[in-house]
ChimeraX commands (.cxc) that place a marker at each C-alpha (Angstrom):
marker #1 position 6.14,-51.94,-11.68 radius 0.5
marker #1 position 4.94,-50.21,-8.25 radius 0.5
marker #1 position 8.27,-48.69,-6.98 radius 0.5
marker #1 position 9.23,-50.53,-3.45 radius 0.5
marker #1 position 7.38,-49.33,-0.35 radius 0.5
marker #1 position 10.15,-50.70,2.66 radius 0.5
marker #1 position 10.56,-46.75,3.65 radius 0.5
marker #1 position 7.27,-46.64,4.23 radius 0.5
marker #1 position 6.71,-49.98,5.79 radius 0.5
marker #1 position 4.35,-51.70,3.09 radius 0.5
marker #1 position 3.65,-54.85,2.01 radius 0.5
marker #1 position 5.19,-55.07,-1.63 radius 0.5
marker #1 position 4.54,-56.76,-4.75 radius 0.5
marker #1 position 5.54,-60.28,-4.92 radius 0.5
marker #1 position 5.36,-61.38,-8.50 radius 0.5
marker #1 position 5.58,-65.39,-7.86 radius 0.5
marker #1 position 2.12,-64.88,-7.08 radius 0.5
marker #1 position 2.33,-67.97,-4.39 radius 0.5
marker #1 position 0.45,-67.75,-1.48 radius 0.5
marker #1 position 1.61,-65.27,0.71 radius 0.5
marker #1 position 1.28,-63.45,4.60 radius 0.5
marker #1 position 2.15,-60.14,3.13 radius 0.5
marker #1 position 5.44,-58.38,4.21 radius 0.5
marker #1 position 6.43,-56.34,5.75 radius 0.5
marker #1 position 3.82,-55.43,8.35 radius 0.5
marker #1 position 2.61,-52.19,6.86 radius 0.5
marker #1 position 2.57,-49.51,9.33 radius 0.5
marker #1 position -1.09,-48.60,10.36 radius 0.5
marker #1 position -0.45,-45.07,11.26 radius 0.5
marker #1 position -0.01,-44.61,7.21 radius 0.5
marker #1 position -2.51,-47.33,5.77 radius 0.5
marker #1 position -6.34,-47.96,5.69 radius 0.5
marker #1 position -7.65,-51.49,5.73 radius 0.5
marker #1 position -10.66,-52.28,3.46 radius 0.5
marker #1 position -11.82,-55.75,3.92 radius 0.5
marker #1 position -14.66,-57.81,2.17 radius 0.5
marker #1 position -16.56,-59.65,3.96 radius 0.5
marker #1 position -17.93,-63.27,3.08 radius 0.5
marker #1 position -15.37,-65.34,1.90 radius 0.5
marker #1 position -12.52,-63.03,3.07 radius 0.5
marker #1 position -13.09,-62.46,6.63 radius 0.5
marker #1 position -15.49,-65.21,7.25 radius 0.5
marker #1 position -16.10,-68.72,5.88 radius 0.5
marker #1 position -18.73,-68.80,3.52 radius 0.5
marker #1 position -21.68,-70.49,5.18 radius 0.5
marker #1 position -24.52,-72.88,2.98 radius 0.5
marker #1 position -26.41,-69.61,3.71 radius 0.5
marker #1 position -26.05,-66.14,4.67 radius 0.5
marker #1 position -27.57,-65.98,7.75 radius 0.5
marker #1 position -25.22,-69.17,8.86 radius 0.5
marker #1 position -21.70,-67.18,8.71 radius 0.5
marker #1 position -20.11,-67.03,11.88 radius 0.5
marker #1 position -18.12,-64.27,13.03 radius 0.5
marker #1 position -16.31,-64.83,16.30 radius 0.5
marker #1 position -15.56,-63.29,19.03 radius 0.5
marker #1 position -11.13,-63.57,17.75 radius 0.5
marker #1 position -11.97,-61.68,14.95 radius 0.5
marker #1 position -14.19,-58.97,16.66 radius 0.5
marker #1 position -11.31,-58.66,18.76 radius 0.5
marker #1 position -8.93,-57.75,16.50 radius 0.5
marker #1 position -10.86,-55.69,14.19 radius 0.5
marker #1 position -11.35,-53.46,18.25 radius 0.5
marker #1 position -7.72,-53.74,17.93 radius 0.5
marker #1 position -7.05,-52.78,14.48 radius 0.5
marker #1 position -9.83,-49.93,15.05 radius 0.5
marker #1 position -7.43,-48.48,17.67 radius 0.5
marker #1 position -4.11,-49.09,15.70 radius 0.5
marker #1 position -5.37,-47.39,12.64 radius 0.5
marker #1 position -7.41,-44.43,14.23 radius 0.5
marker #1 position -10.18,-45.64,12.35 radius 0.5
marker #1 position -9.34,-46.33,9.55 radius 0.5
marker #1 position -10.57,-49.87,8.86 radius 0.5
marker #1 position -13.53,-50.86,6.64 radius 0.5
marker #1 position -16.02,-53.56,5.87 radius 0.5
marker #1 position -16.82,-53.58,1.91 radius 0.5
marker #1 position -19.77,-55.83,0.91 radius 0.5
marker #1 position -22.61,-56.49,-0.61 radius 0.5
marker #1 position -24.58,-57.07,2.66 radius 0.5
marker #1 position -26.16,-54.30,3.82 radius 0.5
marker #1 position -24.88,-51.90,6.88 radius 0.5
marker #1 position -28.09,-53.48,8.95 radius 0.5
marker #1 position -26.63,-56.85,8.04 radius 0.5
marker #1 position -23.23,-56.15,8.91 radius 0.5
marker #1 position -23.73,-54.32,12.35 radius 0.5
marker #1 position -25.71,-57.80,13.10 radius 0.5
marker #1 position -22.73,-60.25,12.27 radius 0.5
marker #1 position -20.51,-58.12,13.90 radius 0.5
marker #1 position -22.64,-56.72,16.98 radius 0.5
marker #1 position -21.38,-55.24,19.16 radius 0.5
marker #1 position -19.29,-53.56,16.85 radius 0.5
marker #1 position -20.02,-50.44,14.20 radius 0.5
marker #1 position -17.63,-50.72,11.89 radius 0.5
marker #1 position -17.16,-47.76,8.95 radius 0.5
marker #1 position -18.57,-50.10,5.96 radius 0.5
marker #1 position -19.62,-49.63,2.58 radius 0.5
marker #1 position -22.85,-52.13,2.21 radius 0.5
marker #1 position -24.98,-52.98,-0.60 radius 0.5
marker #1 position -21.95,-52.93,-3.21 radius 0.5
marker #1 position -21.85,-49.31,-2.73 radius 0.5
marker #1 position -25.26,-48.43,-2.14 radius 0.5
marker #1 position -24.17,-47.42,1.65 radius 0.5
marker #1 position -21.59,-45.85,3.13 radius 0.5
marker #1 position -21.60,-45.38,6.91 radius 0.5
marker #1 position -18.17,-44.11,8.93 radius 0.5
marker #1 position -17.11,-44.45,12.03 radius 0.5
marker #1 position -18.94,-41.77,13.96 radius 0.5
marker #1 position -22.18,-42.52,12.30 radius 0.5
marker #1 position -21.88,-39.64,9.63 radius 0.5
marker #1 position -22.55,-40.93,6.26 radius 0.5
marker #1 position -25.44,-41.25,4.43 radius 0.5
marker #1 position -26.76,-44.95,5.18 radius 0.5
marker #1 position -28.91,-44.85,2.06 radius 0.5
marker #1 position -26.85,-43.16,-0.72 radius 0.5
marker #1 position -30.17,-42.59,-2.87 radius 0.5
marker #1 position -28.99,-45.37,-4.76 radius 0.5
marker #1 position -32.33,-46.82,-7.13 radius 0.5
marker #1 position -33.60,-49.56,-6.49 radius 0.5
marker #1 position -35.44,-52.63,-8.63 radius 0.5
marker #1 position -38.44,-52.11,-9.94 radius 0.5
marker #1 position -41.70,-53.95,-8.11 radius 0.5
marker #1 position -42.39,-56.24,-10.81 radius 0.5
marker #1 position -38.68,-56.93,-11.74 radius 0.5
marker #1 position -38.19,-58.28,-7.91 radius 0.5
marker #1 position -41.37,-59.93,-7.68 radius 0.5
marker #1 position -40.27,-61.72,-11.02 radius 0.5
marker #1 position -36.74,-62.53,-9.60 radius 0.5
marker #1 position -37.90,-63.67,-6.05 radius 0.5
marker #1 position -40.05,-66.14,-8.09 radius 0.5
marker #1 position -37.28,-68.00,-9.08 radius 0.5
marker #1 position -36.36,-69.36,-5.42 radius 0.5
marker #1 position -37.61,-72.71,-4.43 radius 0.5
marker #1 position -36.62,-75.99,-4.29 radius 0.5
marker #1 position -32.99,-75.33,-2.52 radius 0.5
marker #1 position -32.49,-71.83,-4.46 radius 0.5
marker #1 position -32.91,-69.31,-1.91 radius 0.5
marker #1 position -34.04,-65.87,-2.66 radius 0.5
marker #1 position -33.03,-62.59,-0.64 radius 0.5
marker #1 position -34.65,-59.27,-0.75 radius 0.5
marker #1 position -31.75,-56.59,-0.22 radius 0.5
marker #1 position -34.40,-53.93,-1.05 radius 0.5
marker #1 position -31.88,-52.19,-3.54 radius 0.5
marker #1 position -31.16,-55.45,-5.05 radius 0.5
marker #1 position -31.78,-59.53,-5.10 radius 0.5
marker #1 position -29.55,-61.85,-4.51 radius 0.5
marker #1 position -30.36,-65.42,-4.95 radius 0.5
marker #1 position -28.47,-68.16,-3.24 radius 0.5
marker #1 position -28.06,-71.72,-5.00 radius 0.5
marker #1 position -25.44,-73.51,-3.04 radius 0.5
marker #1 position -27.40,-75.83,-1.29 radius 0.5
marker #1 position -28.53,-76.92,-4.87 radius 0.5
marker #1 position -25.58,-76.27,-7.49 radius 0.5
marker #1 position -26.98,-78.64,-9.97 radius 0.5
marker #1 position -29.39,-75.89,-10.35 radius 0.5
marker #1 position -26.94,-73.25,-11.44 radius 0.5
marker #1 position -28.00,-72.83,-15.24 radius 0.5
marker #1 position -31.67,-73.09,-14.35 radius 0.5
marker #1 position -31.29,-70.07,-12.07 radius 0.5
marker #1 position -28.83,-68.20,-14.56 radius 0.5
marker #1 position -31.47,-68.50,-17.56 radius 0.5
marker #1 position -34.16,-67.69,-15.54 radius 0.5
marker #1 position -32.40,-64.47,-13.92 radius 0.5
marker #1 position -31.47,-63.58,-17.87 radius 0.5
marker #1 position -35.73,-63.91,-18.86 radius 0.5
marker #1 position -36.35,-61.89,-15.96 radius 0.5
marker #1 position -33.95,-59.13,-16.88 radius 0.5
marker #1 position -34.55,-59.05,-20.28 radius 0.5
marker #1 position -37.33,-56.31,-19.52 radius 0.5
marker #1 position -36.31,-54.73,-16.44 radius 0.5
marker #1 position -38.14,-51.56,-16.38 radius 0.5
marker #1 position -36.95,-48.18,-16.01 radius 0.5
marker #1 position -34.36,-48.84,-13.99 radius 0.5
marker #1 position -31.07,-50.67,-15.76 radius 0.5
marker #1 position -29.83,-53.31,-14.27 radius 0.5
marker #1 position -26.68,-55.03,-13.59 radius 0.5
marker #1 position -26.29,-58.80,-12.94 radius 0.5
marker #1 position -23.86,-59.90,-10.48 radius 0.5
marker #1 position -22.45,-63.49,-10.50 radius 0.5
marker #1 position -20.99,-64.81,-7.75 radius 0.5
marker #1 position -20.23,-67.83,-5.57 radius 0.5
marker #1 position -23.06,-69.27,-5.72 radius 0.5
marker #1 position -25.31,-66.86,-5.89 radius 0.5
marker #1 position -26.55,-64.69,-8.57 radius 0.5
marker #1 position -27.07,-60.65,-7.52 radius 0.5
marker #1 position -29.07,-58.62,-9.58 radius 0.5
marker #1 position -28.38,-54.62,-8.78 radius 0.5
marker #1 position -29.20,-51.17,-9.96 radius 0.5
marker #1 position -26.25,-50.16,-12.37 radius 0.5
marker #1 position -24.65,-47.23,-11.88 radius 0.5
marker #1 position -22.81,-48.33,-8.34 radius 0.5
marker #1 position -20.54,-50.75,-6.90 radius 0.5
marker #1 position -17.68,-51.44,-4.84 radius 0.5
marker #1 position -15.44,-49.44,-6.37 radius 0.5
marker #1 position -17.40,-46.18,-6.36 radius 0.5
marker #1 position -18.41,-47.28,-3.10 radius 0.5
marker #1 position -14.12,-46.90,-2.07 radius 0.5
marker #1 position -13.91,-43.79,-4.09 radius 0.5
marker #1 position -16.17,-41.84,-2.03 radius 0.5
marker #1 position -15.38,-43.28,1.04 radius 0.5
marker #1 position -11.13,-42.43,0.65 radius 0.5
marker #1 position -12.32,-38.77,0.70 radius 0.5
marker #1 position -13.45,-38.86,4.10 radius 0.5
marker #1 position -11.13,-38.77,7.37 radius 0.5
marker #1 position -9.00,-40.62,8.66 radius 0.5
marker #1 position -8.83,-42.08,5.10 radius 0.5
marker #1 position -8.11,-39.78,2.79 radius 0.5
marker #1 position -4.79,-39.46,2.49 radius 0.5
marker #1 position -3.94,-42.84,3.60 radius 0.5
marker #1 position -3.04,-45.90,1.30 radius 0.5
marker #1 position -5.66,-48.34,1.02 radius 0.5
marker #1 position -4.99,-52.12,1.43 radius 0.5
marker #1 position -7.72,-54.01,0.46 radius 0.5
marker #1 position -8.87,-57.74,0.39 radius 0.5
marker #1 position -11.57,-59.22,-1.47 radius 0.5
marker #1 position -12.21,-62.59,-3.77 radius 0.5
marker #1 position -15.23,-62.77,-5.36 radius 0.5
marker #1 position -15.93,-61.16,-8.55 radius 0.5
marker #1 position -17.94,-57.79,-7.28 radius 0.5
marker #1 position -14.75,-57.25,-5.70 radius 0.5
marker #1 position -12.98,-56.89,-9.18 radius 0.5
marker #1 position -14.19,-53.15,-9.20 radius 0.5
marker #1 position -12.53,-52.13,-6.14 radius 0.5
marker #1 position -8.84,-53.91,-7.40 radius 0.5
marker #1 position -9.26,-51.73,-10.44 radius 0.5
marker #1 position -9.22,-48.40,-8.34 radius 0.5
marker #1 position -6.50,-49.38,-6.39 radius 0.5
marker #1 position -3.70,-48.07,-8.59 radius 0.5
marker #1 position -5.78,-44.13,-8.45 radius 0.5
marker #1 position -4.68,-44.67,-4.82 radius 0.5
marker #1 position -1.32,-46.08,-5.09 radius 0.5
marker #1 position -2.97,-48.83,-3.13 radius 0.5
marker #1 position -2.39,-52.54,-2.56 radius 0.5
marker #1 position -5.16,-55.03,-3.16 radius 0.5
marker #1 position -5.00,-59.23,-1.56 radius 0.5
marker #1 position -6.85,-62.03,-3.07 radius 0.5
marker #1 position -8.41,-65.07,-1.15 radius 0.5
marker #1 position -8.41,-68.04,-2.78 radius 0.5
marker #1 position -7.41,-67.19,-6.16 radius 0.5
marker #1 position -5.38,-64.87,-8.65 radius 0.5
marker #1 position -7.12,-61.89,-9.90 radius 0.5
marker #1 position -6.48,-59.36,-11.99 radius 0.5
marker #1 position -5.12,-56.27,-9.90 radius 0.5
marker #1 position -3.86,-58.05,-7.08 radius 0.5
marker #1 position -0.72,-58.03,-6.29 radius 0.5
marker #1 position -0.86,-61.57,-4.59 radius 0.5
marker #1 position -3.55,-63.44,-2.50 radius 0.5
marker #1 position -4.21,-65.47,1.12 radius 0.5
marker #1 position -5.17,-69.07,0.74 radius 0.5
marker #1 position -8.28,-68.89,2.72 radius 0.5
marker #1 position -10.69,-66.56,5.32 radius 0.5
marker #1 position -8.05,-68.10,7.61 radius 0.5
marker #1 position -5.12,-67.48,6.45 radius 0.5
marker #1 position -6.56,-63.35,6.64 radius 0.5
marker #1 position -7.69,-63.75,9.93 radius 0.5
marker #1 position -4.21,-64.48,11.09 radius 0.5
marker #1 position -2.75,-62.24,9.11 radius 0.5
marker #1 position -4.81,-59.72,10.82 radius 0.5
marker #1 position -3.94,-60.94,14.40 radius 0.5
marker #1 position -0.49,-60.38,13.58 radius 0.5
marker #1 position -1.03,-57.35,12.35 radius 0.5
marker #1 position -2.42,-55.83,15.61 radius 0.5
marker #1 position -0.08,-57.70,17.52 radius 0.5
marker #1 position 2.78,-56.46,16.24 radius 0.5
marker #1 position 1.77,-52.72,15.87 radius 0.5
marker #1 position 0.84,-53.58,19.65 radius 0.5
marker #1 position 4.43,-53.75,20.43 radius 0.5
marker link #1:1,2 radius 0.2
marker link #1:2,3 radius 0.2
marker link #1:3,4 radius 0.2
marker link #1:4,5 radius 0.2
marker link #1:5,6 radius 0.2
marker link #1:6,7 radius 0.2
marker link #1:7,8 radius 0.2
marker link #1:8,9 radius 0.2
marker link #1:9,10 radius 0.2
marker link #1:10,11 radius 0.2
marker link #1:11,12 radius 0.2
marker link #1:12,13 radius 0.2
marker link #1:13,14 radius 0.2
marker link #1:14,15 radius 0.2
marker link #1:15,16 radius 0.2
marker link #1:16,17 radius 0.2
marker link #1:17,18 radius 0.2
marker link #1:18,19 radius 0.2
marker link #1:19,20 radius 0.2
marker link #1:20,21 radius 0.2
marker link #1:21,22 radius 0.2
marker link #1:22,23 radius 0.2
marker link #1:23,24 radius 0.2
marker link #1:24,25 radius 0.2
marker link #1:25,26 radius 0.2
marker link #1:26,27 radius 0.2
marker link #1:27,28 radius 0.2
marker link #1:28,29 radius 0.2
marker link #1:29,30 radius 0.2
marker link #1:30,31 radius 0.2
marker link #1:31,32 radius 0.2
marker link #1:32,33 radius 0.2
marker link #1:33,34 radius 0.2
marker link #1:34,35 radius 0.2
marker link #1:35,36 radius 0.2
marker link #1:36,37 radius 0.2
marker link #1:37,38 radius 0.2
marker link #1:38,39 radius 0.2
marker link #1:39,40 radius 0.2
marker link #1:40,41 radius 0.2
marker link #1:41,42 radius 0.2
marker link #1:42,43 radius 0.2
marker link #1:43,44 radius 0.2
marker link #1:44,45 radius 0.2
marker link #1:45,46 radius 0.2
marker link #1:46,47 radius 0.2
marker link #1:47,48 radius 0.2
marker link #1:48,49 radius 0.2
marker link #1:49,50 radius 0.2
marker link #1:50,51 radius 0.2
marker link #1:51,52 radius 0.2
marker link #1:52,53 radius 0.2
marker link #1:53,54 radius 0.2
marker link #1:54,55 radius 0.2
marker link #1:55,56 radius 0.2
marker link #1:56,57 radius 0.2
marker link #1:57,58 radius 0.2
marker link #1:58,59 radius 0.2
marker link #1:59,60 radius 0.2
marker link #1:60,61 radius 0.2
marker link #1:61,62 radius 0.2
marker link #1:62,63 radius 0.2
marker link #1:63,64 radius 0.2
marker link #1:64,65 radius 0.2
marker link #1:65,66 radius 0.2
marker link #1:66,67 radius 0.2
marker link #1:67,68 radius 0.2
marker link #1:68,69 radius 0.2
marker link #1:69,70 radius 0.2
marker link #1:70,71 radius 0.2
marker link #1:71,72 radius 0.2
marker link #1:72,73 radius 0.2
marker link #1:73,74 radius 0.2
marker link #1:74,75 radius 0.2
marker link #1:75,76 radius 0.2
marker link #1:76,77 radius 0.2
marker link #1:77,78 radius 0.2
marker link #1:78,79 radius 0.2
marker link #1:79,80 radius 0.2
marker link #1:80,81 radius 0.2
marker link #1:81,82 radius 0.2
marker link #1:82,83 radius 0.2
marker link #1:83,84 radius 0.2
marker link #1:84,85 radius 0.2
marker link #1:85,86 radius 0.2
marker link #1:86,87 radius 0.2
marker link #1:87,88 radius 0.2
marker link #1:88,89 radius 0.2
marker link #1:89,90 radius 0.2
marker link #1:90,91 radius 0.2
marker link #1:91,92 radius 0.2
marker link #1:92,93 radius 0.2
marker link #1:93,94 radius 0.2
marker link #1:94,95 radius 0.2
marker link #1:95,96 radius 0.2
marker link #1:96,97 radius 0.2
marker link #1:97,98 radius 0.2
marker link #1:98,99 radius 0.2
marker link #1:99,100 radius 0.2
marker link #1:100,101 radius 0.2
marker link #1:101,102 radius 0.2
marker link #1:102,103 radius 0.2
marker link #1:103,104 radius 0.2
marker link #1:104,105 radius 0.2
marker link #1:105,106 radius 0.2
marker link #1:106,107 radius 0.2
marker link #1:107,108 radius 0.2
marker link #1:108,109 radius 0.2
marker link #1:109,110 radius 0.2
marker link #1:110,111 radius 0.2
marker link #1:111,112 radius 0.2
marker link #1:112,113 radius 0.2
marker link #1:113,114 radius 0.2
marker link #1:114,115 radius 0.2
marker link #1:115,116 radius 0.2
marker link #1:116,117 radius 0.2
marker link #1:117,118 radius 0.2
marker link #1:118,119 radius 0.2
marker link #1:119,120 radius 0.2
marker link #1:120,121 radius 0.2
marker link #1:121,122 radius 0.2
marker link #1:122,123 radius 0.2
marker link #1:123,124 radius 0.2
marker link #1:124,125 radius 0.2
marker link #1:125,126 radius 0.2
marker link #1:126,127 radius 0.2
marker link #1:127,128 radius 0.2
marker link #1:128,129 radius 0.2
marker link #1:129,130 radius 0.2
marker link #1:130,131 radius 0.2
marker link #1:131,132 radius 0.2
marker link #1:132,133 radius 0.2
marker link #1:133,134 radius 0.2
marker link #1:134,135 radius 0.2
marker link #1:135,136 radius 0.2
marker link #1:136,137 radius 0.2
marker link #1:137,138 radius 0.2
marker link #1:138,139 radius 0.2
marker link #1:139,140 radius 0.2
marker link #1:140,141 radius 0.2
marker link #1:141,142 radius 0.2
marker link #1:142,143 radius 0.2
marker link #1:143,144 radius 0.2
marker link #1:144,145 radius 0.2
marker link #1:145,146 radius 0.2
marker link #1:146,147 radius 0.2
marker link #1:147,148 radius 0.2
marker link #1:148,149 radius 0.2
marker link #1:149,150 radius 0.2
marker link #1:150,151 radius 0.2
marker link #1:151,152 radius 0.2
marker link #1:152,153 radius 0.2
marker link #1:153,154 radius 0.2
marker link #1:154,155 radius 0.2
marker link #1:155,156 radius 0.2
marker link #1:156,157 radius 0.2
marker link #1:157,158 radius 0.2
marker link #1:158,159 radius 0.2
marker link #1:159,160 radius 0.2
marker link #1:160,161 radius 0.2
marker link #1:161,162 radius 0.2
marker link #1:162,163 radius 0.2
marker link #1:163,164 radius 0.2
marker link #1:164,165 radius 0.2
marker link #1:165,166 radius 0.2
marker link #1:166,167 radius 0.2
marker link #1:167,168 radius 0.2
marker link #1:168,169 radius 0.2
marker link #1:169,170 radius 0.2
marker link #1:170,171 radius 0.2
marker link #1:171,172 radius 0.2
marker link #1:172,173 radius 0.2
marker link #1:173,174 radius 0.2
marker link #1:174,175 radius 0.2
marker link #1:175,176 radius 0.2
marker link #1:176,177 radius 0.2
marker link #1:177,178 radius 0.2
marker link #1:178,179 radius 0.2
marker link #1:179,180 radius 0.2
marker link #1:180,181 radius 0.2
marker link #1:181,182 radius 0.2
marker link #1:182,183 radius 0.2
marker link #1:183,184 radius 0.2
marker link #1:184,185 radius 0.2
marker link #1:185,186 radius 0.2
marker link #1:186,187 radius 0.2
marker link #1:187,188 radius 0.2
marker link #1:188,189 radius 0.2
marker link #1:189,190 radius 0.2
marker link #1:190,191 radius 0.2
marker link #1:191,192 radius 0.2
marker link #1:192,193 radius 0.2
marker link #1:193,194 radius 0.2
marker link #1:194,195 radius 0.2
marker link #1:195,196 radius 0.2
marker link #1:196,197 radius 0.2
marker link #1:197,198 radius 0.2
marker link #1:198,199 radius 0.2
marker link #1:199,200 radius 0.2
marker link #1:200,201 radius 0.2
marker link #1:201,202 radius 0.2
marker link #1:202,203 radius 0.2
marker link #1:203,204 radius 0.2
marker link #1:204,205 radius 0.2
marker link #1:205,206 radius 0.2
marker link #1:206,207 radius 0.2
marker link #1:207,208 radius 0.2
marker link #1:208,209 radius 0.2
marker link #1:209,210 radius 0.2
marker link #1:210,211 radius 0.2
marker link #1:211,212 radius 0.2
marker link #1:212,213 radius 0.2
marker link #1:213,214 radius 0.2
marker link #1:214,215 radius 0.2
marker link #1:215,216 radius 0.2
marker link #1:216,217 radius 0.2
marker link #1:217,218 radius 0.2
marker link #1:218,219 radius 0.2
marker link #1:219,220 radius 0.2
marker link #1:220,221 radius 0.2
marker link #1:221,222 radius 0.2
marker link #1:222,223 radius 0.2
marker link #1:223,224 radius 0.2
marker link #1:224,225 radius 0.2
marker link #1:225,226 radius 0.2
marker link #1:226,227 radius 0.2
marker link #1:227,228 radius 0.2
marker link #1:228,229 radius 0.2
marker link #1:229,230 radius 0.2
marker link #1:230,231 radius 0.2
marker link #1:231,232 radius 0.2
marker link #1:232,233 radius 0.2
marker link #1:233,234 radius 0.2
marker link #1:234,235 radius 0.2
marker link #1:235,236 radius 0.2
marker link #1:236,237 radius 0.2
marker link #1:237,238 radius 0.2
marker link #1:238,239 radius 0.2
marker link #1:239,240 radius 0.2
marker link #1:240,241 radius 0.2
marker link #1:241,242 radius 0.2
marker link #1:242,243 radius 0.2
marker link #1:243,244 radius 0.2
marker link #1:244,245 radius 0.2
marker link #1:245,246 radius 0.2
marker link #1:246,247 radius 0.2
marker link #1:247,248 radius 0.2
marker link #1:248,249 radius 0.2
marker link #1:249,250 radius 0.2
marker link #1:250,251 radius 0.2
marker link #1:251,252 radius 0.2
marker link #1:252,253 radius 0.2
marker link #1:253,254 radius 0.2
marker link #1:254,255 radius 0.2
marker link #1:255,256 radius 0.2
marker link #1:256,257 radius 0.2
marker link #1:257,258 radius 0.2
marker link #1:258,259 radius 0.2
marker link #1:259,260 radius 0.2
marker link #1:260,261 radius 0.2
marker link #1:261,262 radius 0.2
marker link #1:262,263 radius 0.2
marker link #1:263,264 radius 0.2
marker link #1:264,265 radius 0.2
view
């Protein structure tokens, strides 16, 4: 059992596992914030380039920027190009590409880690596969492909995803399945080591990490939590390392006004 955190202001575990607006209010001075992206800050949208970010949440991320000295993140599997668009004007510190980026605040960072990417023929095989409401996206380290505005064609896309990957070339491979949408990756990186390295750097080494996620490529980063004494929030479901979980994108975007309203005070 994590031992209680009220001296230091943290949320702390509640083992009822209900819904929950952690508390108490963890004191940003002492905490980092790492947040995923789709489906934790923002609605999912029938496709990517739908998802709305407005101009509330921009706000308070500003805000939370200021309260934490920085030491806020976006963790995804978009990539940092994709992320300064959604959230223009803002730079946020991120880790993109789950993990294949890492950016911080002041620019520093390599943007490309020299993560590998998919072989020619192995994307040109994948990005074959979109059509007919299955919508293919070339990450240029990775694919993703998008079936949500046609889920009767899950199993289609999953089998033909395994064919393609059966021979992937020199490069291994990982396959990523999420909401929706089926990610095929370099191994060898994700979230998680995406975290790792970034909790060396200033202002967040040092700090404890708080982060939110809910799809399953978030998995990796609620397993690394514990190396930080760290806390990790679902969204919409239970998961394995969490120590409980928000309802919906809305219920953390409240959660997060409140948060920089009341270290405001």
């Amino acid at each position: 059992m994590r031992p209680q955190r009220e001296s230091r202001n943290m949320p702390t575990r509640n083992t009822s596992m209900s819904a929950i607006v952690p508390r108490p209010m963890p004191d940003l001075r002492a905490c980092a914030l790492l947040l995923d992206v789709d489906g934790t800050l923002v609605d999912i949208a029938p496709t990517p380039g739908q998802v709305l970010v407005t101009s509330v949440l921009k706000r308070t991320l500003g805000r939370l920027i200021e309260r934490t000295g920085g030491a806020i993140a976006l963790v995804s599997g978009r990539s940092i190009a994709d992320l300064d668009r959604l959230f223009e004007p803002l730079r946020l510190t991120a880790v993109g590409g789950h993990g294949a980026e890492l950016r911080l605040l002041d620019g520093s960072g390599a943007q490309w880690r020299n993560a590998p990417t998919l072989g020619a023929d192995l994307k040109r095989r994948l990005l074959a596969i979109a059509g007919s409401g299955v919508l293919g996206e070339d990450k240029g380290y990775a694919v993703a492909l998008h079936y949500r505005l046609a889920p009767e064609r899950e199993k289609m896309v999953r089998d033909a995803v395994m064919a393609a990957c059966a021979d992937p070339g020199p490069v291994p491979v990982e396959i990523l399945p999420g909401k929706a949408v089926i990610e095929i990756k370099p191994a060898g990186f994700n979230k998680g080591t995406g975290v790792r390295d970034l909790m060396k750097h200033a202002p967040f080494a040092g700090r404890t990490p708080i982060f939110i996620g809910d799809d399953t490529t978030d998995e990796a980063v609620f397993a690394i939590m514990p190396d930080f004494d760290g806390l990790g929030f679902s969204v919409g479901r239970e998961v394995a390392g969490a120590i409980n979980h928000f309802d919906t994108p809305a219920d953390v975007r409240d959660w997060l006004e409140a948060l920089a309203a009341e270290n405001d005070a």
